[in-house]
C-alpha positions as a printed Julia matrix, in Angstrom:
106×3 Matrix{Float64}:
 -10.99  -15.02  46.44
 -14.01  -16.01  48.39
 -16.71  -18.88  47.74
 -19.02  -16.19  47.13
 -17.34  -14.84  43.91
 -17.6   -18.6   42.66
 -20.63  -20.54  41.66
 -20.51  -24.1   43.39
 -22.12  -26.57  41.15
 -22.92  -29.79  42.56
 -22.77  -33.46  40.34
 -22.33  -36.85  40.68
 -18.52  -36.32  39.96
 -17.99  -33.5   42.74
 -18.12  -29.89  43.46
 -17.6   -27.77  40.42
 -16.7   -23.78  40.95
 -17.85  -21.89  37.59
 -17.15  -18.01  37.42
 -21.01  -16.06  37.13
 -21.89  -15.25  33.53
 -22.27  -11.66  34.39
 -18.67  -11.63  35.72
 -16.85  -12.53  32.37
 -15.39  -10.24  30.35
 -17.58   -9.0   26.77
 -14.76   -9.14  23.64
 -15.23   -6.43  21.7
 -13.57   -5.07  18.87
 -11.02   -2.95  19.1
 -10.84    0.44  17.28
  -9.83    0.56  13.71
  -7.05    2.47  12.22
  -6.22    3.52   9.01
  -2.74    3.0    7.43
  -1.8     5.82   5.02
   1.31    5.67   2.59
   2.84    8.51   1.63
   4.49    9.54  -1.42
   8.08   10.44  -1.86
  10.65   11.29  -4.78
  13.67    8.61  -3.56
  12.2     5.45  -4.1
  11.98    3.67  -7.34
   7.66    2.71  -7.59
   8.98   -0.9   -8.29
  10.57   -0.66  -4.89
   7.54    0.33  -3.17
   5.09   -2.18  -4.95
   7.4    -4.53  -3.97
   7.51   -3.55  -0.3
   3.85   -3.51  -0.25
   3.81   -6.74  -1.61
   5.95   -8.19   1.37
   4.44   -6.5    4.17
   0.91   -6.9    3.25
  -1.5    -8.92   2.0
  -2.5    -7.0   -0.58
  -2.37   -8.53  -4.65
  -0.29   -7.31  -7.05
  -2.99   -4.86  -8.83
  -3.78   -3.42  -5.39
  -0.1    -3.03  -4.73
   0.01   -0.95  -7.59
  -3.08    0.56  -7.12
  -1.62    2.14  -4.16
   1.35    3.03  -5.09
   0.1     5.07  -7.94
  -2.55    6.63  -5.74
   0.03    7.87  -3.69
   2.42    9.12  -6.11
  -0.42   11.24  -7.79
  -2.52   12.42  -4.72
   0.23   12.62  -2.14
  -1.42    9.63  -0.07
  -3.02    6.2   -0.29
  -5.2     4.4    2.08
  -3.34    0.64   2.42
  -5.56   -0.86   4.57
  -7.38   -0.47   7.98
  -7.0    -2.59  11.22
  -6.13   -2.06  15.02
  -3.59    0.22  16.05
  -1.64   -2.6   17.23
  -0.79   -3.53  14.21
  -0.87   -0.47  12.17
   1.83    0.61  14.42
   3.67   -2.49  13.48
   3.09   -2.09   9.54
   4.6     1.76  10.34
   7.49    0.5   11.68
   8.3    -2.35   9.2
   7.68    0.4    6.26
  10.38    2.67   7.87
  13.13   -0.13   8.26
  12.64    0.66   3.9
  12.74    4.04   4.32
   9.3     4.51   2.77
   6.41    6.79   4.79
   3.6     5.07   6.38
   1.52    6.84   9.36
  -1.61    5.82  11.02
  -4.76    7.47  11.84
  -7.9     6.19  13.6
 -10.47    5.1   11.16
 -13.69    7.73  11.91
């Protein structure tokens, strides 16, 4: 890189190169993503709670919550965070053989 990407500082101690403020990158957030599970007729709802329980943070009552939502409507929202790891919670749910997709969160 050149000396003219860096700033040169000056002290008492030496020279000090410093990146420009304008030059580092702005975090952001990245985009939410819903994580849906799906009901199905081969697991046993104790199984799923229980799943929930272990791949989530959710509580107990919100395990359940869910897991009756989705036996009665078809679907329940679990939570919502990056796609990263909405992906992940996907795959973990399938290694249980229980139905879990992701959507982006409008």
């Amino acid at each position: 890189m050149s000396d003219a990407f860096f700033n040169i500082e000056m002290s008492e101690k030496g020279a000090a190169a410093t990146l420009p403020a304008k030059t580092l990158p702005v975090p952001g957030l990245l985009p939410p993503y819903r994580v849906l599970l799906h009901n199905d007729d081969v697991n046993d709802m104790g199984f799923v709670v229980e799943k929930i329980l272990e791949l989530t943070t959710l509580e107990f009552e919100e395990a359940i919550e869910k897991m009756l939502e989705a036996h009665e409507t078809g679907v329940a929202l679990l939570l919502v965070t990056h796609r990263e790891r909405a992906e992940l919670y996907a795959e973990q749910f399938q290694t249980y053989q229980l139905l879990v997709t992701i959507e982006p969160d409008a």
